[in-house]
N, C-alpha and C positions, 0 to 999 in steps of 0.2 A: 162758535159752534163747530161741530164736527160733520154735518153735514153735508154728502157727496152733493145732492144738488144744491145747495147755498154757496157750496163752494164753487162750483160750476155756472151758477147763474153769478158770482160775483167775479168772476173769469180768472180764481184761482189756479182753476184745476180748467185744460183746454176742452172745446167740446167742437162737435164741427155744429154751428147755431147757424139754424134758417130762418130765424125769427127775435125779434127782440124789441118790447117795448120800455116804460119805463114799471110796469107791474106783469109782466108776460116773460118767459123768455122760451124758445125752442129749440130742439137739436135732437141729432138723429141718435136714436140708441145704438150703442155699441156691441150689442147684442142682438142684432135685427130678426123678429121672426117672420118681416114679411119683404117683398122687396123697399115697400114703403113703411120705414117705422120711425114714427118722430116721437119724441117725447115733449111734454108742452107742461113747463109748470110757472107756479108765482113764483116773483123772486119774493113775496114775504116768507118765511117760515111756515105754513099750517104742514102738522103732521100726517094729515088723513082727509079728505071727505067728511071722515064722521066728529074731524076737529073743527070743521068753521062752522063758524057762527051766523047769525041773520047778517052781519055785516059784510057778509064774504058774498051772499046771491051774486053782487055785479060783478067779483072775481070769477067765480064759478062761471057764469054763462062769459064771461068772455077768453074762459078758456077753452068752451065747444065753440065761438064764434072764431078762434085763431084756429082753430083743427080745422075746423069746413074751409076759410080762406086757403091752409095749407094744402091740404086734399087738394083744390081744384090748382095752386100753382104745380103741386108734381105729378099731374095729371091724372088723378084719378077717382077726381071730383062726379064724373060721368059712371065710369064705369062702377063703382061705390067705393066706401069705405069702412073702417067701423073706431068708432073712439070708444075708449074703456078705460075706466077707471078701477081699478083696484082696490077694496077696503080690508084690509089685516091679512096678518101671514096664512092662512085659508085658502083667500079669494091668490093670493101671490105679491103680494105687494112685499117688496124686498129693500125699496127705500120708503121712510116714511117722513118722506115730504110730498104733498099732494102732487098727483100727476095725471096726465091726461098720456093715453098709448092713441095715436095716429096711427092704425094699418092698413095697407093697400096694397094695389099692385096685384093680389093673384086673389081667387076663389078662398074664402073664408068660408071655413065650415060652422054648422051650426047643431048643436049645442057649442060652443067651447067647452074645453075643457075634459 
């Protein structure tokens, strides 16, 4: 496949990873738009949020339960966070392999966007 993070989660392609299990992997975007910006995805394939199936729930929540772990190792589990997910070129999703955005570190405004 030609995919930027399959290729990344299969350590093709280098990434600086803060996380990694045997269906998890994490590393900091290269594009940070905050001080804290991680990216957290499966290493299976799903193209989107609105690709997995009932069989993905336990992927799904355990890639908000590695964001909230990650939040509190770079310290900004206290002061907040916010994780988002992206669904189609719209919302901004530019890879479409499911991903989780880790942002912290300064005042997030609200609305996005």
């Amino acid at each position: 496949m030609g995919c930027l993070f399959c290729k990344i989660a299969g350590g093709e392609i280098p990434s600086e990873k803060v996380y990694e299990d045997d269906d998890v992997v994490a590393f900091r975007d290269i594009s940070p738009q905050a001080p804290v910006h991680i990216l957290i995805i499966p290493r299976a394939h799903i193209s989107g949020v609105d690709a997995a199936g009932p069989d993905a729930e336990v992927l799904l929540g355990r890639l908000l339960r590695v964001g909230a772990r990650l939040a509190e190792k770079e310290g900004v589990g206290q002061s907040g966070y916010r994780l988002v997910i992206n669904a189609g070129p719209d919302a901004g999703q530019a890879v479409f392999h499911l991903h989780c955005h880790l942002l912290g570190g300064r005042r997030l405004s609200w609305p996005p966007g």
